[in-house]
Backbone as CSV, one residue per row, in Angstrom:
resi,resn,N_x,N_y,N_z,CA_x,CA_y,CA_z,C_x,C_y,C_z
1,UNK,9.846,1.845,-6.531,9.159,2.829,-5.702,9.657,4.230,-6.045
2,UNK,8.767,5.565,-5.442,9.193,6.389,-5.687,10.700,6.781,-4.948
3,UNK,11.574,7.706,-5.272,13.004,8.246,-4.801,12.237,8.837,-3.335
4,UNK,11.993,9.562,-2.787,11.058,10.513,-1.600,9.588,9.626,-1.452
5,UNK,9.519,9.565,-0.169,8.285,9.725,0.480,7.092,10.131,0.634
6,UNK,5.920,9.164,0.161,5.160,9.902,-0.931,3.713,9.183,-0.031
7,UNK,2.526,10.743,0.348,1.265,10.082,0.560,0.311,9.770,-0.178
8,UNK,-0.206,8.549,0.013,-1.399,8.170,-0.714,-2.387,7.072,0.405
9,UNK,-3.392,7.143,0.409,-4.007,6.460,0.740,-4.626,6.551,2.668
10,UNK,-4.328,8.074,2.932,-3.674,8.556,4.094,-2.695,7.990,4.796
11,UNK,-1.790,7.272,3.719,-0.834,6.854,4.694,0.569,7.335,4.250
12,UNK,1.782,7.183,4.385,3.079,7.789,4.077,3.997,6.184,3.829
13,UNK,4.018,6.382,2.293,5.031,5.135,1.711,6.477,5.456,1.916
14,UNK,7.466,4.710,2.337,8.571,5.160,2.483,9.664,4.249,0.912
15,UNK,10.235,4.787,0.673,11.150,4.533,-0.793,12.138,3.925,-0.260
16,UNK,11.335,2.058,-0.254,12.361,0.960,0.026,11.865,0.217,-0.814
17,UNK,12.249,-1.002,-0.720,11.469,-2.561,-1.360,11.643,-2.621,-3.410
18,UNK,12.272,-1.522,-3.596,12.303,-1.413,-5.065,11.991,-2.549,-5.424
19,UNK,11.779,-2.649,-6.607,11.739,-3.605,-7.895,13.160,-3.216,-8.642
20,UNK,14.250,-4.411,-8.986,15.324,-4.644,-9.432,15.590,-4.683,-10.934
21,UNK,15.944,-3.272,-11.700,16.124,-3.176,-13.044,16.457,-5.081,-13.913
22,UNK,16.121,-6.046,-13.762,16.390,-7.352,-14.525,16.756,-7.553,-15.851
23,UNK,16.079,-6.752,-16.459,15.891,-6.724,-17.943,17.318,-6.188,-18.375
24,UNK,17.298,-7.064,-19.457,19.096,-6.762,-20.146,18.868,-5.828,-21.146
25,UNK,17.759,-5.721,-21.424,18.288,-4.851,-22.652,18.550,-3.582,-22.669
26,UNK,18.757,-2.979,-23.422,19.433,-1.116,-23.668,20.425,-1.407,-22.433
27,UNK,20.700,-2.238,-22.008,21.685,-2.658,-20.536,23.392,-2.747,-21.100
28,UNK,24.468,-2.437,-20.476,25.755,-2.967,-20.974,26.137,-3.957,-20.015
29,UNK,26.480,-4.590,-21.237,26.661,-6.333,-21.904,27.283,-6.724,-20.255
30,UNK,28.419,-5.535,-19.654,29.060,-6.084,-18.472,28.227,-6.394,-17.200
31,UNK,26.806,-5.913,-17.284,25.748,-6.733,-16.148,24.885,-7.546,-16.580
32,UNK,25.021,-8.545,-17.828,24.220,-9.330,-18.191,23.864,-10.810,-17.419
33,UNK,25.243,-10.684,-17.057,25.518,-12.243,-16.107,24.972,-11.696,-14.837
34,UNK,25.420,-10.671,-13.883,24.166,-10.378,-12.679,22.984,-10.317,-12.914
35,UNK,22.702,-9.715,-13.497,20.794,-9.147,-13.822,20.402,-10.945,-13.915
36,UNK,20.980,-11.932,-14.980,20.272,-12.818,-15.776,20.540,-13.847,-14.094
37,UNK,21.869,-13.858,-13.150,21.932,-14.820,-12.147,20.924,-14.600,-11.272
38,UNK,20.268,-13.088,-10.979,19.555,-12.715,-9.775,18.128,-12.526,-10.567
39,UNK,17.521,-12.827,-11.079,16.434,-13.448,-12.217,16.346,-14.577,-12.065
40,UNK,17.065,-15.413,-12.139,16.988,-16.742,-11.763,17.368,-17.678,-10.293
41,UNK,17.454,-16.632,-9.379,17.707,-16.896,-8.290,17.343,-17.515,-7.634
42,UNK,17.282,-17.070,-6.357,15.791,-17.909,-5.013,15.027,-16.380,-4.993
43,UNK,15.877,-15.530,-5.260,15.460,-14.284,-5.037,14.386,-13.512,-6.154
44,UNK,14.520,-14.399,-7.480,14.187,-13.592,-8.558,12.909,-12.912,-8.571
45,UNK,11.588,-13.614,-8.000,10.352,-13.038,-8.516,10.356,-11.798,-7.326
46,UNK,10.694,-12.219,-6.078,10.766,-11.217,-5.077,11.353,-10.141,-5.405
47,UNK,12.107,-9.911,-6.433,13.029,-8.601,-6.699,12.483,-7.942,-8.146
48,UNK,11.211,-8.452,-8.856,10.692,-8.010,-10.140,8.983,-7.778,-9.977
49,UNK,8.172,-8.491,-8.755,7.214,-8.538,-8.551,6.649,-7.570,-7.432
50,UNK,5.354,-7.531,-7.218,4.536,-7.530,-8.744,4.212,-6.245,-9.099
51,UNK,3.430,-6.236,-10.533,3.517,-5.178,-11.384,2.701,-3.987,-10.894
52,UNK,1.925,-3.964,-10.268,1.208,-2.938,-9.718,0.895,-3.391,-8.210
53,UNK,0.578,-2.037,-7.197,0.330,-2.080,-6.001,-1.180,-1.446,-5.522
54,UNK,-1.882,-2.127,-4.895,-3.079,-1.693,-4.917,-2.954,-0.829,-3.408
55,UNK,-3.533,0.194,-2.953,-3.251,0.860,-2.075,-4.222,1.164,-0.982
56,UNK,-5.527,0.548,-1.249,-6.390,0.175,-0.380,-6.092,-1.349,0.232
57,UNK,-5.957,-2.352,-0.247,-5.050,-3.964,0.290,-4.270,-3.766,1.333
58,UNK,-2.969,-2.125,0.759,-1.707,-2.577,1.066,-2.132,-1.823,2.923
59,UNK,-3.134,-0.620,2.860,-3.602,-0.332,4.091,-4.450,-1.093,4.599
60,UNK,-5.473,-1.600,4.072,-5.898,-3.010,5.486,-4.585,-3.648,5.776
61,UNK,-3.823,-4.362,5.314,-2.900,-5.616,5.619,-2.261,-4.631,6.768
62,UNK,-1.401,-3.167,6.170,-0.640,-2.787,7.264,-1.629,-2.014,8.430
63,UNK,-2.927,-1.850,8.600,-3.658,-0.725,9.509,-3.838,-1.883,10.520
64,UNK,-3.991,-3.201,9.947,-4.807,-4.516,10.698,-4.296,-5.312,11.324
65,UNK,-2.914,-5.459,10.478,-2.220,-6.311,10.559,-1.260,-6.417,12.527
66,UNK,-1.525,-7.418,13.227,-1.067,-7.559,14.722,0.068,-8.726,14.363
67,UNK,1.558,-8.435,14.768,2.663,-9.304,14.517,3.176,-9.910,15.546
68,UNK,3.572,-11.013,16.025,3.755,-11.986,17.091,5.702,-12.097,16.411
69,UNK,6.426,-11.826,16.953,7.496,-12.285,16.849,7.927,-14.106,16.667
70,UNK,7.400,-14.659,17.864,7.635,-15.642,18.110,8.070,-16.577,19.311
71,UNK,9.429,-15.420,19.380,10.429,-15.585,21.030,10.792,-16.155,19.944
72,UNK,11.803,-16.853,21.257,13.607,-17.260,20.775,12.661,-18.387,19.572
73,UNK,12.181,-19.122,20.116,11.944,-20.560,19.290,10.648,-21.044,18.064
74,UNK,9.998,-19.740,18.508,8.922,-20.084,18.072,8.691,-19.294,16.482
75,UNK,7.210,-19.043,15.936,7.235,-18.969,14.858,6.677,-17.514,14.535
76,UNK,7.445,-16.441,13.176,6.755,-15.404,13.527,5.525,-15.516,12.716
77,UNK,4.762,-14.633,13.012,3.473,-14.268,12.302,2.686,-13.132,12.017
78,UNK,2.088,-12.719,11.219,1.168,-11.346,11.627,-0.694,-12.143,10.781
79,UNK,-1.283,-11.251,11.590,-2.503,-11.688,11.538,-3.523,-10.677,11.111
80,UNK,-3.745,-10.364,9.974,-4.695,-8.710,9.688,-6.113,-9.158,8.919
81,UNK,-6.861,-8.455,9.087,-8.267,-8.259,8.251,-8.771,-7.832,7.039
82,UNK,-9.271,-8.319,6.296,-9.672,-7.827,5.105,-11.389,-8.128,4.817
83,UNK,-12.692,-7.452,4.706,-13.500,-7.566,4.079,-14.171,-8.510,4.890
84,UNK,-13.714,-8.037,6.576,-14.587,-8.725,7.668,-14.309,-10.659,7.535
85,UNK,-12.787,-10.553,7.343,-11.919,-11.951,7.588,-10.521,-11.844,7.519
86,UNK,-10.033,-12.785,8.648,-8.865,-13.239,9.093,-7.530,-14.222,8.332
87,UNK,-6.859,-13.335,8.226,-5.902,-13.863,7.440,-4.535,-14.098,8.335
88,UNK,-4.248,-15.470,8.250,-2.212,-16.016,8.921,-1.853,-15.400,8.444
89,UNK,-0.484,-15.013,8.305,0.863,-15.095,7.461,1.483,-15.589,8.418
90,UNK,2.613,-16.749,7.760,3.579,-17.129,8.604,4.957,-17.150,7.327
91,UNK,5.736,-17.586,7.915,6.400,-17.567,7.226,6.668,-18.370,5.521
92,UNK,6.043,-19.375,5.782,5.647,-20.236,4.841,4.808,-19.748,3.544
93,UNK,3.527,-18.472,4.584,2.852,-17.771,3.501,3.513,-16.697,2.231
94,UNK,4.846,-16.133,3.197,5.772,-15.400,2.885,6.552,-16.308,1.544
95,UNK,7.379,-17.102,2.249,8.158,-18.230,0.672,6.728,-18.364,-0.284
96,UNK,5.765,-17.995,-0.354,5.120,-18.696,-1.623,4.564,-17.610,-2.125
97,UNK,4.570,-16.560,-1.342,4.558,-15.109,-1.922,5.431,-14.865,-2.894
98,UNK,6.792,-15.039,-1.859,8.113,-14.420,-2.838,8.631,-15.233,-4.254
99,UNK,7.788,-16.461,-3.958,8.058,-17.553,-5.139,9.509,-18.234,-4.441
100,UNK,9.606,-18.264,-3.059,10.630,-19.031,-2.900,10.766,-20.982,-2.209
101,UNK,11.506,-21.516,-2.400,11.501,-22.951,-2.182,11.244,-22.961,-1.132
102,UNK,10.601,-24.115,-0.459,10.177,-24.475,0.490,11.470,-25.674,1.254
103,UNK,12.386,-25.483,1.957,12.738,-26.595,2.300,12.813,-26.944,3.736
104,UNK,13.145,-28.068,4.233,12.833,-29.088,5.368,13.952,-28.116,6.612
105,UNK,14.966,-27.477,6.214,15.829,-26.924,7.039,16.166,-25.584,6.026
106,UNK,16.741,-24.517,7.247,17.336,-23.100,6.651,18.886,-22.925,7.679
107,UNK,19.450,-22.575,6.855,20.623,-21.808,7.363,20.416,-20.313,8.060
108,UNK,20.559,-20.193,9.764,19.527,-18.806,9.972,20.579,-17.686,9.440
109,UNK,22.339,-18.051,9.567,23.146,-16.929,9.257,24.210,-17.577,9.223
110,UNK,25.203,-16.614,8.984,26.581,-17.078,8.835,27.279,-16.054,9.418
111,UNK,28.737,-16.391,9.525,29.483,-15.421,10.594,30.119,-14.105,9.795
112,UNK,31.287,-13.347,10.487,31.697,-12.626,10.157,33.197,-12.753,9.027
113,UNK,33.500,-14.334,9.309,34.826,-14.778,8.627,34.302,-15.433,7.540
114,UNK,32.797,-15.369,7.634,32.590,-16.050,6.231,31.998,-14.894,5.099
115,UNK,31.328,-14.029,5.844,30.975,-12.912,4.825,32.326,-12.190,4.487
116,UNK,33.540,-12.261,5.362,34.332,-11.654,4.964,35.381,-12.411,3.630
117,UNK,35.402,-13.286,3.941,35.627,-14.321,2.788,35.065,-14.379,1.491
118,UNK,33.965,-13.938,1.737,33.217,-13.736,0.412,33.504,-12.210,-0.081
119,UNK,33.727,-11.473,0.488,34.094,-9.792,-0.272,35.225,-10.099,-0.654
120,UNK,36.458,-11.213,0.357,37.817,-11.078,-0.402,37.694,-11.846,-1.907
121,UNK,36.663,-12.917,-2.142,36.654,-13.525,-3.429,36.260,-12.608,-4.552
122,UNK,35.237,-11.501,-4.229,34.580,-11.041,-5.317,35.608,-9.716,-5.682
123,UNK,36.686,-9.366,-4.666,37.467,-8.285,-4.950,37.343,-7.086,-4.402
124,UNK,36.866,-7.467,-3.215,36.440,-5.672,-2.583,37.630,-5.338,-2.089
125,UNK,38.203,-4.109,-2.309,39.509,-3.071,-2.231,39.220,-2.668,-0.639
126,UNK,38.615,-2.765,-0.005,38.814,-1.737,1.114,38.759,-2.746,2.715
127,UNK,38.900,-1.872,3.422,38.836,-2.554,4.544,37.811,-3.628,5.132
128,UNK,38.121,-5.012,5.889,37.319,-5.670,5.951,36.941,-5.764,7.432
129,UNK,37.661,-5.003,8.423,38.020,-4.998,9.577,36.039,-4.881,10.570
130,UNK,35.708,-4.388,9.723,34.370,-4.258,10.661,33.301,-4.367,9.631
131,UNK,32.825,-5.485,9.522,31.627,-6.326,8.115,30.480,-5.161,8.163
132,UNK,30.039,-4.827,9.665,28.552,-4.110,9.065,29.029,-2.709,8.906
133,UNK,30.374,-2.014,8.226,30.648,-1.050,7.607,31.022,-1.046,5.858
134,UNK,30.798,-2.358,5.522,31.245,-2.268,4.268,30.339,-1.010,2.914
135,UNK,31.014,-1.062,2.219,30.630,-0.048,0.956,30.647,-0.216,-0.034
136,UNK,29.708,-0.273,-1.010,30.019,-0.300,-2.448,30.612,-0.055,-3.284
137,UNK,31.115,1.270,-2.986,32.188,2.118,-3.915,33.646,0.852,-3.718
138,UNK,33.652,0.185,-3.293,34.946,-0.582,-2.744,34.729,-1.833,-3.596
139,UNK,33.467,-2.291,-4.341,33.430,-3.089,-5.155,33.417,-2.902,-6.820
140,UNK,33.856,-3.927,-7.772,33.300,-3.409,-9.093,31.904,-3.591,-9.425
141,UNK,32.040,-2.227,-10.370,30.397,-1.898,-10.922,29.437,-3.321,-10.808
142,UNK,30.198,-4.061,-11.391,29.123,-5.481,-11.176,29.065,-5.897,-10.052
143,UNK,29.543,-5.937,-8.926,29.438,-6.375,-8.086,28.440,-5.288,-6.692
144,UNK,28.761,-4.460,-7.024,27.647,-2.887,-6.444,26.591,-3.446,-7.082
145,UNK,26.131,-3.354,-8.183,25.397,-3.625,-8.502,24.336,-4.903,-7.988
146,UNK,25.320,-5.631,-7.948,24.654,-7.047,-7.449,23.880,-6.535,-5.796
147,UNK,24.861,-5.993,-4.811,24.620,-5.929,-3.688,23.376,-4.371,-3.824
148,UNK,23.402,-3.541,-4.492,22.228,-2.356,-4.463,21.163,-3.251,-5.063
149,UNK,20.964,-4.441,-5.379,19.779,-4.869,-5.846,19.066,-5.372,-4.644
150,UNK,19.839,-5.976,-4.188,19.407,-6.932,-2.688,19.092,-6.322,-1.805
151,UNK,20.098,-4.672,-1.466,19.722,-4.157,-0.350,18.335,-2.702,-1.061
152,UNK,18.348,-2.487,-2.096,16.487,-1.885,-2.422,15.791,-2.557,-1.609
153,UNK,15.666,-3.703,-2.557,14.629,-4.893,-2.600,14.673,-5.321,-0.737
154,UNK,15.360,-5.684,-0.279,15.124,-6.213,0.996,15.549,-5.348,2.777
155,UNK,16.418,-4.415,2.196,16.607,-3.799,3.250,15.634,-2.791,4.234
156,UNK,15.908,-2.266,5.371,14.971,-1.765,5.546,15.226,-0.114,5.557
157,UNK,16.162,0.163,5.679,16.878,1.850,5.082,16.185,2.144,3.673
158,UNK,16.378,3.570,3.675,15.463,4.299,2.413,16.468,5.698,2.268
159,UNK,18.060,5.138,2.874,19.113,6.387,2.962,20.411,5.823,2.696
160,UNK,21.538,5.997,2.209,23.107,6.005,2.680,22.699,4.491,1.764
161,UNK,22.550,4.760,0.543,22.271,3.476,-0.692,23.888,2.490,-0.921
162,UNK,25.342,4.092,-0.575,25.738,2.935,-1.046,26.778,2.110,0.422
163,UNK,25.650,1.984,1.690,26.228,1.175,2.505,25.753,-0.540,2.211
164,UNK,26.473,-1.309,2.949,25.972,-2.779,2.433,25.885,-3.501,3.621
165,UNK,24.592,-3.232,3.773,23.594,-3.943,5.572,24.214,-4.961,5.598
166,UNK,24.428,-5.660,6.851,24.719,-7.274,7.143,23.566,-8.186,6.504
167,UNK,22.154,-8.003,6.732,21.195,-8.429,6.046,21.777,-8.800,4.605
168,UNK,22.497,-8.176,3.778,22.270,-8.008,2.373,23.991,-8.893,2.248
169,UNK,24.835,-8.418,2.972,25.655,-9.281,2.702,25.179,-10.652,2.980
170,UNK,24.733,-11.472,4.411,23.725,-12.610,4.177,23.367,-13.038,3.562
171,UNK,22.413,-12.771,2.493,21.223,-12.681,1.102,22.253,-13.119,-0.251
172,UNK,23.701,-11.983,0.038,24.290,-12.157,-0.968,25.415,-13.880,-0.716
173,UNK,25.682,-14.051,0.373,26.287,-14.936,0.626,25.379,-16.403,0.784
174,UNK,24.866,-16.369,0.651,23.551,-17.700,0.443,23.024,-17.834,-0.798
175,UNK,22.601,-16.995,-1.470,22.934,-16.852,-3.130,23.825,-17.728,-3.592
176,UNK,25.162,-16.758,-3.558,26.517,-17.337,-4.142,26.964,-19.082,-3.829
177,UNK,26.672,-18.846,-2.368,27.306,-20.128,-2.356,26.044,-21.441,-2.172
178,UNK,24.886,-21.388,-2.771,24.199,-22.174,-2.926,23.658,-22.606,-1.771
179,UNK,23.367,-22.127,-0.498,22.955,-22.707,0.755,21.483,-21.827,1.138
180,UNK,20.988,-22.758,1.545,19.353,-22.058,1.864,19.151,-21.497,3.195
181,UNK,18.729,-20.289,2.725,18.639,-19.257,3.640,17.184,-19.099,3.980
182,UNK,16.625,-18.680,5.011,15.035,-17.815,5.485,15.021,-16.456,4.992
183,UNK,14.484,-16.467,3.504,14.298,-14.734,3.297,12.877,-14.702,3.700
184,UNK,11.855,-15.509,3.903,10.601,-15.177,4.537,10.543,-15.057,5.529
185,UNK,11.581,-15.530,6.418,11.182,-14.977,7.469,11.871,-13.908,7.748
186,UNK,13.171,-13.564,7.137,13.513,-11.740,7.236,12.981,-10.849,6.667
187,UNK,11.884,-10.916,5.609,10.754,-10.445,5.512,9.730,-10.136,6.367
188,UNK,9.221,-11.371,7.187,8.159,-11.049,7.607,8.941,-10.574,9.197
189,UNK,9.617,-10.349,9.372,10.202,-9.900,10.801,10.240,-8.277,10.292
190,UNK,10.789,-8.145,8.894,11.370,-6.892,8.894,9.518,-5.920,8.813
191,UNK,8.923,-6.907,8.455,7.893,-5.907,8.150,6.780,-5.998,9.636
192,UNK,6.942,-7.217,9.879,6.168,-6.977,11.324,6.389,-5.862,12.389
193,UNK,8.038,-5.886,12.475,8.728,-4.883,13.680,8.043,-3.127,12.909
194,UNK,8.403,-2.536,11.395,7.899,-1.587,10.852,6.582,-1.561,11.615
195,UNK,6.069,-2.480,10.636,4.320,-2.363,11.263,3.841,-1.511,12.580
196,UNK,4.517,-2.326,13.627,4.583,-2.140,15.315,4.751,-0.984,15.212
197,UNK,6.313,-0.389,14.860,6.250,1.025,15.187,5.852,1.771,14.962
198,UNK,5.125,1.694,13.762,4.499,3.198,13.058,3.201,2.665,11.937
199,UNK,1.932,2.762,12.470,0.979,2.562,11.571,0.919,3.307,10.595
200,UNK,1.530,4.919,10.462,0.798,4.977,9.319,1.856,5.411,8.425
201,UNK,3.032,4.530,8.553,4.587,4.990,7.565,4.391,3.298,7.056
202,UNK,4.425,3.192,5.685,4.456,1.562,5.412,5.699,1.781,4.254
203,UNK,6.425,0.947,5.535,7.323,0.242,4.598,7.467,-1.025,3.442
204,UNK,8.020,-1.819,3.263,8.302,-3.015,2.128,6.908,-3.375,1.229
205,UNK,6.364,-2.014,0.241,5.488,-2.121,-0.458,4.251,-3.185,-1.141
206,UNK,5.861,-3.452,-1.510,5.965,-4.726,-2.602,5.695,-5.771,-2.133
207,UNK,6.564,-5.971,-1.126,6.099,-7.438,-0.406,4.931,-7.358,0.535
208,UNK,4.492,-6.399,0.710,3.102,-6.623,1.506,2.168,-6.710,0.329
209,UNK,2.142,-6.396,-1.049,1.399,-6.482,-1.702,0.927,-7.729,-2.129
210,UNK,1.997,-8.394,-2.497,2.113,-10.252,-2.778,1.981,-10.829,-1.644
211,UNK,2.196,-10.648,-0.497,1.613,-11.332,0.918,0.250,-11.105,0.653
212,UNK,-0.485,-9.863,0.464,-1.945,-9.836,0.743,-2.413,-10.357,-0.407
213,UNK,-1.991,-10.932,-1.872,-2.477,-11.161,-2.644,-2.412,-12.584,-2.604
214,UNK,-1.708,-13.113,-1.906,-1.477,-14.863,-1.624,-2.210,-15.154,-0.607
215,UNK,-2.660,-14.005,0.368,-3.491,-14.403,0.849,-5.358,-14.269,0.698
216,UNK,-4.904,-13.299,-0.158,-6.727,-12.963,-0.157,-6.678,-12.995,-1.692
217,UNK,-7.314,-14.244,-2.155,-7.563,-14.815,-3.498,-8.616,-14.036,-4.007
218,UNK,-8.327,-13.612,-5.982,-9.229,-13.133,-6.468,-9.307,-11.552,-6.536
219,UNK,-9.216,-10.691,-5.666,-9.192,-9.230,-5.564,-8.613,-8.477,-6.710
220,UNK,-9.455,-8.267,-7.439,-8.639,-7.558,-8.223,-8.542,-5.706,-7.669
221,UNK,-7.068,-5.312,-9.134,-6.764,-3.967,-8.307,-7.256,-3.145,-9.166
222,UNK,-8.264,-2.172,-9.134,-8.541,-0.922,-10.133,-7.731,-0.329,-9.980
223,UNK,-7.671,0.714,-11.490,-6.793,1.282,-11.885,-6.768,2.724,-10.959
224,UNK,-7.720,3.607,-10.208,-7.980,4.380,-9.048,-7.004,3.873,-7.681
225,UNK,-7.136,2.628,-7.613,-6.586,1.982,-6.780,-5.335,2.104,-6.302
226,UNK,-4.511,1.859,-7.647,-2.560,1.899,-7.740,-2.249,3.550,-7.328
227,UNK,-1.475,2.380,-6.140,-0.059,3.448,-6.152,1.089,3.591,-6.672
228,UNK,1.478,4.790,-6.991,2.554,4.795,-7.655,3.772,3.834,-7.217
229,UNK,4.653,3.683,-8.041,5.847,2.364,-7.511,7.086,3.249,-8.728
């Protein structure tokens, strides 16, 4: 996405949801093993996809779009219009958007002694005393790296790049240690609650783009169409 806040489409895109530099090459050799692990992730297509954004789609989905949380138990959803028809998203629509696995159970989170456990393995220098203050500068280059990919791509800030959301430590700690996490549904929460507050600021670009394209088969995007990314 663009660095600043940029209108098109009468609406105001906000500079989140990046797409994650992947590609190794002209790259040094010392982020080959991140770029090539988070490429092959649960996370991978969600953090490279997709290649263009159509900007008439991405305003029906967000102008239309009505989001149901769920409550404590239930399931979230948003429900928007396109071309005089009704489209779900649930969360399910979300995993097959992002290209992620489908499985029978999710891990919803993990605690504070376990994310902290995980910064002491990877080597973070600084204080661990309060998790949703951690910082990048406190990790090595590869390891910043790892965590500024996750928090572009999924966070919902578009400021203070090198803090490291609880969200993103999460993301990063379900990764690493191989346990399945709900990124569709912290997706579709993060973008439902946006939605609610402000119709005409759209946040998580990207992923509303592949939501509306998984859901509304066929559409293609003219080249008039794209917004910048």
């Amino acid at each position: 996405m663009a660095t600043t806040m940029f209108q098109s489409f009468g609406l105001e895109f906000v500079p989140n949801n990046y797409a994650a530099p992947l590609s190794t090459e002209n790259v040094p050799e010392a982020f080959h093993l991140f770029q090539n692990f988070l490429a092959q992730s649960d996370i991978g297509h969600a953090l490279v996809a997709p290649a263009k954004l159509s900007g008439s789609q991405i305003k029906a989905f967000w102008e239309t779009g009505v989001y149901d949380d769920g409550g404590e138990s239930g399931t979230p959803s948003i429900i928007f219009e396109f071309a005089e028809e009704e489209y779900v998203v649930t969360p399910t629509t979300v995993r097959d958007a992002l290209g992620c696995e489908d499985f029978n159970a999710f891990t919803i989170s993990v605690g504070d002694s376990d994310l902290q456990r995980m910064m002491r393995e990877i080597g973070y220098s600084g204080s661990l005393a309060r998790t949703g203050n951690l910082k990048r500068p406190f990790l090595r280059k590869e390891w910043s790296f790892f965590f500024d990919c996750i928090t572009r791509a999924f966070g919902k800030k578009c400021t203070n790049w090198d803090a490291i959301p609880i969200d993103s430590l999460q993301i990063g700690y379900f990764l690493l240690y191989g346990a399945h996490f709900d990124y569709a549904r912290l997706v579709l929460n993060n973008i439902g609650e946006k939605m609610t507050e402000n119709r005409s600021v759209v946040y998580f670009s990207h992923f509303c783009q592949l939501i509306f394209s998984m859901c509304v088969d066929g559409v293609e995007i003219a080249e008039e169409d794209v917004v910048r990314s």
